[in-house]
C-alpha positions as CSV (number, residue, x, y, z in Angstrom):
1,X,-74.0,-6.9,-5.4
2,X,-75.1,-7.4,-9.0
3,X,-79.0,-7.7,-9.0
4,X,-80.3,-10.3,-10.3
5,X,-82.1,-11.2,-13.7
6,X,-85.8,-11.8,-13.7
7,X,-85.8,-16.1,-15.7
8,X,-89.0,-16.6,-17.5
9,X,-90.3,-19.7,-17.2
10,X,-89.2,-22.4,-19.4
11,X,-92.6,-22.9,-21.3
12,X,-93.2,-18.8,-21.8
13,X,-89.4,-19.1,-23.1
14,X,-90.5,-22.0,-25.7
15,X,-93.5,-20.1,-26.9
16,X,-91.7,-17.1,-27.3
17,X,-89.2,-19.4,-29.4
18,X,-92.4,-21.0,-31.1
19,X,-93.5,-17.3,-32.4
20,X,-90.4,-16.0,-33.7
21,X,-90.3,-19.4,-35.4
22,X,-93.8,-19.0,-37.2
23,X,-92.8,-15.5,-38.1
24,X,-89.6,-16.1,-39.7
25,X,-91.3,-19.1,-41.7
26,X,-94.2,-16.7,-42.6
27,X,-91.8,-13.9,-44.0
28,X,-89.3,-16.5,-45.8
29,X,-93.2,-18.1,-47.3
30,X,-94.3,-14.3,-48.4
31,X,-90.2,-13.4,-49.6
32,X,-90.6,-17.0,-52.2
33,X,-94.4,-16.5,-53.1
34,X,-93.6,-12.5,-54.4
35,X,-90.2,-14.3,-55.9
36,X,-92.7,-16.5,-58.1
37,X,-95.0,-13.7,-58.6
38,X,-91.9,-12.1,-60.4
39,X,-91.1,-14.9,-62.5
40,X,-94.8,-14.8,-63.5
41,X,-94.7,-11.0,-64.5
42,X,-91.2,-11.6,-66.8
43,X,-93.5,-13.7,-68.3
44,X,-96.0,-11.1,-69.3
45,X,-95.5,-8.7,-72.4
46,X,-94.7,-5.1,-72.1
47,X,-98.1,-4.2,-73.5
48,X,-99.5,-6.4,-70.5
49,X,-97.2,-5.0,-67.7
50,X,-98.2,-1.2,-69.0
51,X,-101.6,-2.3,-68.1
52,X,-101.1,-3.1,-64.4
53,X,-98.8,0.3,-64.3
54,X,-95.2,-1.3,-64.9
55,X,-92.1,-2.0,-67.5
56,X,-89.9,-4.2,-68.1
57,X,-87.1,-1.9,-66.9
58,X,-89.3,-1.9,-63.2
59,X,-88.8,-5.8,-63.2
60,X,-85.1,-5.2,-64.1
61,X,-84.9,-2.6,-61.3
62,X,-86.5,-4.8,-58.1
63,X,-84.0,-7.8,-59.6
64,X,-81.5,-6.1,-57.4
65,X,-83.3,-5.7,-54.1
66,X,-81.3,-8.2,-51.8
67,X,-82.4,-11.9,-51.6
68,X,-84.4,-11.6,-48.3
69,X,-86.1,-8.8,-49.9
70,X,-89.8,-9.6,-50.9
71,X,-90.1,-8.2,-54.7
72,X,-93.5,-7.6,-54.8
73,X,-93.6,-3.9,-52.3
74,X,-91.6,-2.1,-54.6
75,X,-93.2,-3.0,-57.7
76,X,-96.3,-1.9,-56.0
77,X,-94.9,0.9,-54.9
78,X,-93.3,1.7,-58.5
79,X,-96.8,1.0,-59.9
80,X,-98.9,3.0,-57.5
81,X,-96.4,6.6,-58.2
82,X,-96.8,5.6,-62.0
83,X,-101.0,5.9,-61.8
84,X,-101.0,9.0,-60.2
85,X,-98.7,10.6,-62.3
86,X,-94.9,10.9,-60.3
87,X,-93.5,8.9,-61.9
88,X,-94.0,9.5,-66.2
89,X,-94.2,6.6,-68.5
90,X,-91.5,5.7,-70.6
91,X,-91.3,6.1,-74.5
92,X,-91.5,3.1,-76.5
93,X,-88.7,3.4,-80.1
Protein backbone atom coordinates (compact mmCIF):
# COMPACT_ATOMS: atom_id res chain seq x y z
CA UNK A 1 0.00 0.00 0.00
CA UNK A 2 1.49 3.25 -1.13
CA UNK A 3 1.57 5.76 1.85
CA UNK A 4 0.07 8.56 1.57
CA UNK A 5 1.21 12.27 0.89
CA UNK A 6 0.97 14.76 3.62
CA UNK A 7 -1.64 18.01 1.45
CA UNK A 8 -0.88 21.31 2.95
CA UNK A 9 -3.58 23.33 3.34
CA UNK A 10 -4.86 25.40 0.50
CA UNK A 11 -4.09 28.91 2.11
CA UNK A 12 -0.18 27.74 3.36
CA UNK A 13 -0.11 26.50 -0.46
CA UNK A 14 -1.19 30.12 -1.77
CA UNK A 15 1.32 31.88 0.48
CA UNK A 16 3.93 29.63 -0.40
CA UNK A 17 2.92 30.63 -4.13
CA UNK A 18 2.65 34.34 -2.93
CA UNK A 19 6.57 34.25 -1.79
CA UNK A 20 8.09 32.62 -4.65
CA UNK A 21 6.04 35.26 -6.50
CA UNK A 22 7.56 38.38 -4.57
CA UNK A 23 10.91 36.78 -4.99
CA UNK A 24 11.04 36.22 -8.58
CA UNK A 25 9.65 39.91 -9.09
CA UNK A 26 12.35 41.13 -6.63
CA UNK A 27 15.26 39.39 -8.58
CA UNK A 28 13.84 40.23 -12.25
CA UNK A 29 13.56 44.23 -10.38
CA UNK A 30 17.36 43.94 -9.11
CA UNK A 31 18.51 41.87 -12.77
CA UNK A 32 16.79 45.50 -14.82
CA UNK A 33 17.97 48.07 -12.09
CA UNK A 34 21.95 46.66 -12.43
CA UNK A 35 20.91 46.40 -16.44
CA UNK A 36 20.35 50.35 -16.24
CA UNK A 37 23.27 50.81 -13.99
CA UNK A 38 25.29 49.42 -16.93
CA UNK A 39 23.87 51.62 -19.51
CA UNK A 40 24.81 54.43 -17.02
CA UNK A 41 28.53 53.33 -16.66
CA UNK A 42 28.97 53.06 -20.90
CA UNK A 43 28.15 56.36 -20.41
CA UNK A 44 31.07 57.30 -18.25
CA UNK A 45 34.65 57.98 -19.75
CA UNK A 46 37.50 55.63 -19.35
CA UNK A 47 39.26 58.24 -17.18
CA UNK A 48 35.90 58.06 -14.95
CA UNK A 49 35.56 54.22 -14.92
CA UNK A 50 39.51 53.89 -13.80
CA UNK A 51 38.37 55.91 -10.92
CA UNK A 52 35.75 53.48 -9.55
CA UNK A 53 38.42 50.48 -10.41
CA UNK A 54 37.04 49.49 -13.98
CA UNK A 55 37.56 49.63 -18.06
CA UNK A 56 35.86 49.72 -20.73
CA UNK A 57 36.94 46.27 -21.74
CA UNK A 58 35.21 45.08 -17.99
CA UNK A 59 31.86 46.56 -19.29
CA UNK A 60 32.50 44.68 -22.61
CA UNK A 61 33.29 41.57 -20.60
CA UNK A 62 29.89 41.38 -18.17
CA UNK A 63 27.94 42.26 -21.72
CA UNK A 64 28.07 38.53 -22.12
CA UNK A 65 26.82 37.16 -18.75
CA UNK A 66 23.37 35.61 -19.75
CA UNK A 67 20.20 37.88 -19.69
CA UNK A 68 18.87 36.73 -16.31
CA UNK A 69 22.23 37.60 -15.04
CA UNK A 70 22.36 40.78 -12.80
CA UNK A 71 25.54 42.85 -14.33
CA UNK A 72 26.35 44.66 -11.49
CA UNK A 73 28.22 41.43 -9.12
CA UNK A 74 30.77 40.86 -11.51
CA UNK A 75 31.77 44.30 -12.09
CA UNK A 76 32.05 44.51 -8.40
CA UNK A 77 33.80 41.64 -8.26
CA UNK A 78 36.18 42.78 -11.24
CA UNK A 79 36.58 46.06 -9.41
CA UNK A 80 37.25 44.89 -5.90
CA UNK A 81 40.40 42.19 -7.37
CA UNK A 82 41.60 45.45 -9.38
CA UNK A 83 42.04 47.65 -5.91
CA UNK A 84 43.82 45.14 -4.19
CA UNK A 85 46.16 44.46 -6.76
CA UNK A 86 45.09 40.73 -8.58
CA UNK A 87 44.06 41.84 -11.16
CA UNK A 88 46.81 44.71 -12.92
CA UNK A 89 45.61 47.65 -14.69
CA UNK A 90 45.73 47.84 -18.27
CA UNK A 91 48.02 50.18 -20.49
CA UNK A 92 46.55 52.95 -22.14
CA UNK A 93 48.41 53.53 -26.32
Amino acid sequence: MKADKAVLPLSIQLETLAVRCVRALDRIRKIWTGRRAMLHLTELSDHELHDIGLTREDLHRVYSVPLFADPTEPLQGLARARTRGRIRPQRRS
